[in-house]
SESE-850018 format. One record per residue: residue in three letters; z, y, x of N, C-alpha, C, O in turn; residue number from 1. Coordinates in steps of 0.05 Angstrom, whole numbers. Atoms other than C-alpha are relative to their C-alpha. Example, Ala and Ser with C-alpha at 12.3 -4.5 7.8 and 13.67 -1.06 7.14 Angstrom:
2
  residu      nZ      nY      nX     caZ     caY     caX      cZ      cY      cX      oZ      oY      oX  num
     ala       0     -24      18     156     -90     246       0      24      18      13      24      39    1
     ser      -1     -24     -16     143     -21     273      14      22     -15      18      44      -5    2
end
This chain:
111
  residu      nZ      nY      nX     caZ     caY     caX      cZ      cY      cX      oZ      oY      oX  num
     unk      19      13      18    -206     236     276      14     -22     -16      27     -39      -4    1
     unk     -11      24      13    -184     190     221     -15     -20       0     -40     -21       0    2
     unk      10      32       2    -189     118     221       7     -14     -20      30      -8     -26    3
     unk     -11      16      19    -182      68     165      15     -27       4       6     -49      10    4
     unk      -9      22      -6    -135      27     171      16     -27     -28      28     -24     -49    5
     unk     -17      16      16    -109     -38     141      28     -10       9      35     -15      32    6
     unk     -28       5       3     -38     -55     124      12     -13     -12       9     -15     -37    7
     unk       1      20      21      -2    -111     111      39       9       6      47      18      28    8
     unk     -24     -12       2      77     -94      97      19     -22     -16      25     -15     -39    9
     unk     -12      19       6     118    -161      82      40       7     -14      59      16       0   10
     unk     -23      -9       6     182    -152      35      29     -16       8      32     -40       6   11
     unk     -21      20     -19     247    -173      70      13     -19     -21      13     -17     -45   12
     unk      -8      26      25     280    -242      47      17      15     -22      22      39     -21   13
     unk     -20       1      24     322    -240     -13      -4      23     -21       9      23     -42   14
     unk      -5     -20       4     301    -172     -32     -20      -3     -33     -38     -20     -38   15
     unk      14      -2      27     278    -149    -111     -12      21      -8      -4      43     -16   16
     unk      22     -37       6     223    -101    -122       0       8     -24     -10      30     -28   17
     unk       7       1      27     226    -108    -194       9      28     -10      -2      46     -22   18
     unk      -9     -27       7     273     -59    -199     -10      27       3      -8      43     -15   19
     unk      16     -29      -3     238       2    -173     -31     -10       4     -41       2      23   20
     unk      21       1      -1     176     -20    -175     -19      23     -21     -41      33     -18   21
     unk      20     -22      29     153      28    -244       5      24      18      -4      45       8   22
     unk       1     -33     -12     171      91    -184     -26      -9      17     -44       6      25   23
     unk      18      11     -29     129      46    -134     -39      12     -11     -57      26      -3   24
     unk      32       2      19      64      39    -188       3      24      -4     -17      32       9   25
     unk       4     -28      13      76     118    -217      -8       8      31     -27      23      27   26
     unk      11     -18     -21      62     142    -137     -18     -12       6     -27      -9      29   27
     unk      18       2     -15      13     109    -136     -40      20       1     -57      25      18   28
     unk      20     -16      16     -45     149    -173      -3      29      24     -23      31      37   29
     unk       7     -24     -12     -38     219    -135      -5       4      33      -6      24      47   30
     unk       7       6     -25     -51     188     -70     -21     -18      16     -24     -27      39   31
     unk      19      16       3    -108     154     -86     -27      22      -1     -27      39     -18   32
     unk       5      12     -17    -162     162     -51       7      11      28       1      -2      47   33
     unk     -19      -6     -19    -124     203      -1      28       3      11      40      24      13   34
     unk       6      20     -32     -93     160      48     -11     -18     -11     -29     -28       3   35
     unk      -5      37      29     -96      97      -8     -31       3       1     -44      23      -7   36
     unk      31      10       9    -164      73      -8      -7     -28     -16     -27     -34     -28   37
     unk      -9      27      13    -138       3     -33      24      -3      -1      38       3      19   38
     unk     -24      17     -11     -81     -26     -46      15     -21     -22      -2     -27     -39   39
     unk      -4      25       2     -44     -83     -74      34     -14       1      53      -7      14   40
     unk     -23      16      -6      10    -128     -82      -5     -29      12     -28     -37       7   41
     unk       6      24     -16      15    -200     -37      18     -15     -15      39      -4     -18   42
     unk     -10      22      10      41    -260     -72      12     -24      18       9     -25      42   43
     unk      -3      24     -19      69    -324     -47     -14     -15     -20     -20     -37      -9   44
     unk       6      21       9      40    -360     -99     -31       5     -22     -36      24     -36   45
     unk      20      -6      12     -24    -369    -130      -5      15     -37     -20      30     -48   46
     unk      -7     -11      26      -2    -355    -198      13      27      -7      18      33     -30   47
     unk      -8     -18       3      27    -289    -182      24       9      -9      28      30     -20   48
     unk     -22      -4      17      95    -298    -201      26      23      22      45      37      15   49
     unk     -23      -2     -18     132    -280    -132     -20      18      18     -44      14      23   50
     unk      12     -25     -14     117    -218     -94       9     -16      26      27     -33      28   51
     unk      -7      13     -27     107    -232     -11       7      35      15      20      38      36   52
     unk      10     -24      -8      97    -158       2     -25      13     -11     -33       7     -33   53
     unk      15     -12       9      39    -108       3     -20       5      17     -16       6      41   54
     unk      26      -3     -19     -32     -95      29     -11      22     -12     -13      27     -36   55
     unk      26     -28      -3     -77     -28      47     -17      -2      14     -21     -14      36   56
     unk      16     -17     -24    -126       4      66       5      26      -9       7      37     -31   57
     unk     -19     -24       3    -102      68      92     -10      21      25      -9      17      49   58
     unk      11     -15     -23    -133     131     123      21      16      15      40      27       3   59
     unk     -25     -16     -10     -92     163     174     -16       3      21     -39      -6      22   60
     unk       5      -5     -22     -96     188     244      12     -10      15       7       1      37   61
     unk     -11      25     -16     -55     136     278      15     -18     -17      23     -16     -40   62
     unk     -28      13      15      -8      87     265      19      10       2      33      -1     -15   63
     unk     -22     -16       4      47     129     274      -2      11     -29      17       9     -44   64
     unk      -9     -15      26      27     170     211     -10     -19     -20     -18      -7     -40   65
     unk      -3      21      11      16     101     177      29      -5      -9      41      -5     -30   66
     unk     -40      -2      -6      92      94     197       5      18     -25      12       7     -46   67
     unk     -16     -14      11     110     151     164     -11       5     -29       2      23     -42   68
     unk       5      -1      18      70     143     103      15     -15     -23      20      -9     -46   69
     unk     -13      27       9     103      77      89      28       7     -14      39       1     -35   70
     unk     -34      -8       5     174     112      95      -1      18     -24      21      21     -34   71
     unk      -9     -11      18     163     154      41      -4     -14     -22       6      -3     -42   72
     unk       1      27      16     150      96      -1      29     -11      -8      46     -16       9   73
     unk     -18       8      -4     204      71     -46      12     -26      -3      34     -30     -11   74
     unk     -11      19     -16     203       3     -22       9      -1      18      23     -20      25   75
     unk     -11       5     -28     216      21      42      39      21      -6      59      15       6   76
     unk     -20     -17       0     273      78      19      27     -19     -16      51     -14     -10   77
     unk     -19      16       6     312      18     -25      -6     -25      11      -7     -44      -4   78
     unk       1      22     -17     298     -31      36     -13     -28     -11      -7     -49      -1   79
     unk      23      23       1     248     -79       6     -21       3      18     -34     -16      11   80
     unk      12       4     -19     202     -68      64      16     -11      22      40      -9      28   81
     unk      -9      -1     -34     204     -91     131     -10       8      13     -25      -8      26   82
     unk      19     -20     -14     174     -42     164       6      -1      30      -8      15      43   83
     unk       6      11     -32     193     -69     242     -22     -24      -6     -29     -36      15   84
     unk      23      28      -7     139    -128     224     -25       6     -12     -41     -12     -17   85
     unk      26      -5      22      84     -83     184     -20      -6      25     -17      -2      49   86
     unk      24      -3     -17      19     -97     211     -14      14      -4     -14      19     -28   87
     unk       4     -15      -3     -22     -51     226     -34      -2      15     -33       1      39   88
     unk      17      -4     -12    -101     -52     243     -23      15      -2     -31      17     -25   89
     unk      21     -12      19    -159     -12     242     -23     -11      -9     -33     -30       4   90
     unk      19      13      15    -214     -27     196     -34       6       4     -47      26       8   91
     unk      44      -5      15    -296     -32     183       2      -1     -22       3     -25     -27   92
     unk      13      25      22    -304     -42     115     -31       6     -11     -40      27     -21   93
     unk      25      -4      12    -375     -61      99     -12      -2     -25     -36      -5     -29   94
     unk      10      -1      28    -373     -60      27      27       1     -13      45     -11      -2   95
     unk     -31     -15       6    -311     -28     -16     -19       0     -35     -29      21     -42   96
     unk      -5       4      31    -326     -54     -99      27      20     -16      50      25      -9   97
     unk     -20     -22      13    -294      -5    -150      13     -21     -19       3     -41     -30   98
     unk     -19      14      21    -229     -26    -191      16      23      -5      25      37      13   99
     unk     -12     -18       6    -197      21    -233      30     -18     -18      33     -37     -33  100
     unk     -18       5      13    -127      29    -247       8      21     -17      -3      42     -19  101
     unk      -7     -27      20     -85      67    -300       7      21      15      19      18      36  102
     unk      -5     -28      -8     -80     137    -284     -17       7      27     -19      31      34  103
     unk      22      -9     -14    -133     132    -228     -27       4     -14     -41     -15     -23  104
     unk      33       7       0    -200     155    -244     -12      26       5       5      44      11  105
     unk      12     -18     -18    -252     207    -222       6      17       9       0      21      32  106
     unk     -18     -17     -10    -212     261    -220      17      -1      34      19      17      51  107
     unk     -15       7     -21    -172     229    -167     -20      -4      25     -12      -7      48  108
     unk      21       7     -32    -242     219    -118      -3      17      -1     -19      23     -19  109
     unk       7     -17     -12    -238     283     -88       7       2      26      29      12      32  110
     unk      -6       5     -34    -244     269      -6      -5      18      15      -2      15      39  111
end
């Protein structure tokens, strides 16, 4: 049975997403809304200048295949994740507001 889980995935010190980030944002569309039900970049700073990592919500059937969703991600494949400290819990959510991004849209809600 799948569960929804949220995910919070902290990028290791020193590291620069900038660089692959345009492969990061292009995967993100065809996996939306299956596992990807949200997701997100985390800041350190209110102004959004400085990435902290990344937040989901993410359907799977454990955290193991959370795990392995992550790894094919290519923050985690050019070591901007830290994926020994992702957290990992499952979710309720009692209300889920629509936000569209480029290259998601109805097409892509087929569950």
């Amino acid at each position: 049975m799948s569960t929804e889980y949220n995910v919070i995935i902290y990028d290791l010190p020193n590291t620069d997403r900038s660089k692959v980030r345009p492969k990061h944002v292009a995967a993100i569309p065809p996996v939306v809304p299956n596992p990807v039900r949200s997701a997100g970049a985390i800041y350190t700073d209110e102004t959004k200048t400085k990435f902290a990592g990344s937040a989901f919500h993410l359907v799977a059937n454990s955290k193991d295949e959370v795990i392995e969703f992550l790894k094919k991600d290519i923050y985690y494949k050019e070591g901007i994740w830290d994926i020994n400290n992702v957290v990992i819990n499952p979710i309720g959510v009692a209300v889920r507001l629509p936000k569209k991004m480029d290259g998601v849209d109805e097409s892509n809600y087929k569950i």
